[in-house]
N, CA, C and O of each residue as an XYZ file, in Angstrom:
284
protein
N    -223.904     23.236     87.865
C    -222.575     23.157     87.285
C    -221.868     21.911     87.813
O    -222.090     21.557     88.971
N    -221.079     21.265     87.081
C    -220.054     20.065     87.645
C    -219.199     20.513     88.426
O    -218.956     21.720     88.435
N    -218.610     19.712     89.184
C    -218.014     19.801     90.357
C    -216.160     20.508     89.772
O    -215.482     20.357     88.756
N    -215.994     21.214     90.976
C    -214.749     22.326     90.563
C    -213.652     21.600     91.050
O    -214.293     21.181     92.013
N    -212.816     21.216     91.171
C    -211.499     20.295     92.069
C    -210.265     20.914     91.454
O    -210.347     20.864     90.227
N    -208.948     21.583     91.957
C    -208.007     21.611     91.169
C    -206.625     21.104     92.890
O    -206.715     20.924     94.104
N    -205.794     21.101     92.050
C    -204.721     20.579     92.875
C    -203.605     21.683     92.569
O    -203.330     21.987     91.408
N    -203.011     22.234     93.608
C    -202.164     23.152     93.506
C    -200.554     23.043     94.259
O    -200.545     23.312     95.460
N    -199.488     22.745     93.751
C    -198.519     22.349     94.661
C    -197.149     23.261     94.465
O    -196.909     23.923     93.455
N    -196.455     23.179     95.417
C    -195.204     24.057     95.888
C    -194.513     23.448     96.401
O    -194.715     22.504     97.164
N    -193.047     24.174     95.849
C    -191.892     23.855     96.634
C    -190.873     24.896     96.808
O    -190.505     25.256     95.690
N    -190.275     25.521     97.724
C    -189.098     26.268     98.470
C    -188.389     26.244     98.918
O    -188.381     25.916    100.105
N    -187.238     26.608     98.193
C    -185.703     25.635     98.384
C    -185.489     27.151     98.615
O    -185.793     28.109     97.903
N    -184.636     27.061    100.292
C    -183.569     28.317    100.905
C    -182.140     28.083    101.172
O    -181.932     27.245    102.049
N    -181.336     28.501    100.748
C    -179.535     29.028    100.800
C    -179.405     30.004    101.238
O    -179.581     31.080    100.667
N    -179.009     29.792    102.541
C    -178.449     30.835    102.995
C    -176.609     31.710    102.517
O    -175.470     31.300    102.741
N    -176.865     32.376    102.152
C    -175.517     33.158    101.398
C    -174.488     34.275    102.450
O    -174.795     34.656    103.579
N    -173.189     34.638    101.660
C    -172.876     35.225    102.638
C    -173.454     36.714    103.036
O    -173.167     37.137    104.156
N    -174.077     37.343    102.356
C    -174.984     38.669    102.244
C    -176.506     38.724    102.204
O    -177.121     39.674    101.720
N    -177.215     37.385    102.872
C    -178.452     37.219    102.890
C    -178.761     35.767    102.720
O    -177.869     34.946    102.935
N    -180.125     35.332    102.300
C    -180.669     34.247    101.759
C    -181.225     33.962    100.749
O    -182.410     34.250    100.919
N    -181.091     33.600     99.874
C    -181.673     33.275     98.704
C    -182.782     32.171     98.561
O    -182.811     31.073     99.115
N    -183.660     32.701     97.715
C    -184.948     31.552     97.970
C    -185.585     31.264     96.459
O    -186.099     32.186     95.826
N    -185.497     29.670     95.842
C    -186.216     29.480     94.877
C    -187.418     29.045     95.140
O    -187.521     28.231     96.057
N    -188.654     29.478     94.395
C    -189.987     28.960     94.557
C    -189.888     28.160     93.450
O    -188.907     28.407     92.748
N    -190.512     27.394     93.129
C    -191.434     26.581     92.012
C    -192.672     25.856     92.691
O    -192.906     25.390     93.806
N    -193.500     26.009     91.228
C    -195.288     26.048     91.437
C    -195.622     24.946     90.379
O    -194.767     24.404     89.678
N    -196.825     24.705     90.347
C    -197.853     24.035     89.443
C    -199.231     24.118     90.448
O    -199.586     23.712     91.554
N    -199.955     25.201     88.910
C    -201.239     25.085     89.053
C    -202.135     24.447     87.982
O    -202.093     24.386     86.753
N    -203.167     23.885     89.172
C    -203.905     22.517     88.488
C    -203.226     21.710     88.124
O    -203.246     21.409     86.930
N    -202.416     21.098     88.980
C    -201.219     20.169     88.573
C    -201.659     18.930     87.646
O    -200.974     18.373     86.788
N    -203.138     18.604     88.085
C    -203.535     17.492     86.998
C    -204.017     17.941     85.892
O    -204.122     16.981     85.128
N    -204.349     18.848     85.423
C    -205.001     19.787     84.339
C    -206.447     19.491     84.325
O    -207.163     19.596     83.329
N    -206.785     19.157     85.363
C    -208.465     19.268     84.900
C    -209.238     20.434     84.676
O    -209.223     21.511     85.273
N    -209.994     19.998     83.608
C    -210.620     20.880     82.997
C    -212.209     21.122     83.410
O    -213.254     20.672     82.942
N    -211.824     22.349     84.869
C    -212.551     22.887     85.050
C    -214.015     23.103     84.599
O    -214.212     22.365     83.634
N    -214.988     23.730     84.871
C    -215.591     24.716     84.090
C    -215.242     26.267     84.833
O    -214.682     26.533     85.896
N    -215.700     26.936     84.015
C    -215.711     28.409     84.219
C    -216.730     28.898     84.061
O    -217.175     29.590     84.977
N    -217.463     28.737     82.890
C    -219.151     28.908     83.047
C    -219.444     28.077     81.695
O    -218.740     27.691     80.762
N    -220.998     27.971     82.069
C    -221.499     26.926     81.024
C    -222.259     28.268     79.648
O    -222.569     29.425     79.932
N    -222.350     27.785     78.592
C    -223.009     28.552     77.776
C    -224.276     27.645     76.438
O    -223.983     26.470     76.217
N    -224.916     27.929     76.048
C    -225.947     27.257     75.139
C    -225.357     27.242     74.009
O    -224.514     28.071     73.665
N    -225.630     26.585     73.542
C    -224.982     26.681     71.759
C    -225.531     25.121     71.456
O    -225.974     24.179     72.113
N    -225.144     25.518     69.667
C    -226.094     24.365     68.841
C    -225.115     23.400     68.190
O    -224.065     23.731     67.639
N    -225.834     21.530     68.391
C    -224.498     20.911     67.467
C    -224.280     21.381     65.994
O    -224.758     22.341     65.390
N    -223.603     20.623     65.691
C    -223.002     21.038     63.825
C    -224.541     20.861     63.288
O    -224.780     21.831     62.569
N    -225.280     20.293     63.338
C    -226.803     20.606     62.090
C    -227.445     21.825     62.470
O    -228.218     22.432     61.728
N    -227.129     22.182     63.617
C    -227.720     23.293     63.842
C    -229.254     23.307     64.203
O    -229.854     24.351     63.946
N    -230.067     22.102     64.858
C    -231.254     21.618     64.963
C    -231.801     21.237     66.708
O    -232.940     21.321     67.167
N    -230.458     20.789     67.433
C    -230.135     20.818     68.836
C    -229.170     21.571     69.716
O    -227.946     21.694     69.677
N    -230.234     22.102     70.636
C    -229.379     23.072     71.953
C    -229.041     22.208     72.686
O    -229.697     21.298     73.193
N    -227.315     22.639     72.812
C    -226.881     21.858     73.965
C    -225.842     22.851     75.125
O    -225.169     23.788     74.695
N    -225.848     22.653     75.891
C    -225.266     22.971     76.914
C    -223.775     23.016     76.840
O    -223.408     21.857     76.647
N    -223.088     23.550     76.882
C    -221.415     23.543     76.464
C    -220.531     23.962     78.152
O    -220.965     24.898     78.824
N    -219.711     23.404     78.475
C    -218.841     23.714     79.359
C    -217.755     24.471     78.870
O    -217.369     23.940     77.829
N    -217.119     25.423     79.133
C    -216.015     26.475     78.840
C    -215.060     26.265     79.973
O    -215.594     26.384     81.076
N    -213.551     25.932     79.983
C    -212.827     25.436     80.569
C    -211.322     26.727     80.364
O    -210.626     26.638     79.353
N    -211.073     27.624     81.245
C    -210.137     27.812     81.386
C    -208.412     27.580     82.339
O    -208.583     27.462     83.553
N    -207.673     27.548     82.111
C    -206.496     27.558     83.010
C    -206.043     26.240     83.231
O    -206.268     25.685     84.306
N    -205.314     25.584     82.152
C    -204.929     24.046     82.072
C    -203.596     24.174     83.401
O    -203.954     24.755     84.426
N    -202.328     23.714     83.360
C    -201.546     23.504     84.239
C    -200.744     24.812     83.790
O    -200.698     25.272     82.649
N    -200.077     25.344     85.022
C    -199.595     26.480     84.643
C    -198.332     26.379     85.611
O    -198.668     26.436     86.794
N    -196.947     26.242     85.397
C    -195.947     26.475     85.865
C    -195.653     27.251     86.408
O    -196.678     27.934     86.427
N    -194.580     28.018     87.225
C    -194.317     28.726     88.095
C    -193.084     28.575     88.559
O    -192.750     27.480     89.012
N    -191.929     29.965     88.518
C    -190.573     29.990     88.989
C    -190.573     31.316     89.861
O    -191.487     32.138     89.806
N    -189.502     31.435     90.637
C    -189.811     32.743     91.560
C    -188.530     32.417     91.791
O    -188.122     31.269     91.966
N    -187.560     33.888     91.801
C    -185.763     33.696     92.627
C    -186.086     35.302     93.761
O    -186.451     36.427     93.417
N    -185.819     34.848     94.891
C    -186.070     36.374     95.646
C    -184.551     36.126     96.714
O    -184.048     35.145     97.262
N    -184.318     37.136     96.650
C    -182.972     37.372     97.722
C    -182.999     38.400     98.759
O    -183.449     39.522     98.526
N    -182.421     37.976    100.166
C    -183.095     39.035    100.661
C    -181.905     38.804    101.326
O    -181.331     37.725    101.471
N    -181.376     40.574    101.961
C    -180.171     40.642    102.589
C    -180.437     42.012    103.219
O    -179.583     42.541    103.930
């Protein structure tokens, strides 16, 4: 299989309030969107005469928000 690499990044911003702290998350996963594999499968080009090997790629960049308060 080709090589797997993804990049995953965060950030957490805290305010403290008068009844606790409040905390925003924000995310990005696979921040560059590479396209993985997930598993490879066989299948034939359009003539239908050659097997070729196909890569299947899930989970492009995926955002992320989070609000949690804690008091």
């Amino acid at each position: 299989m080709p090589a797997y690499h993804r990049l995953d990044l965060g950030v957490n911003l805290h305010k403290e309030k008068k009844w606790g702290e409040a905390t925003w998350s924000f995310g990005l996963y696979n921040a560059y969107n590479r396209q993985n594999p997930f598993y490879l499968d066989f299948g034939y080009l359009k003539n239908g005469n050659e097997k070729v090997l196909k890569q299947i790629s899930l989970f492009p960049i995926i955002p992320s928000v989070n609000y949690s308060f804690k008091f």
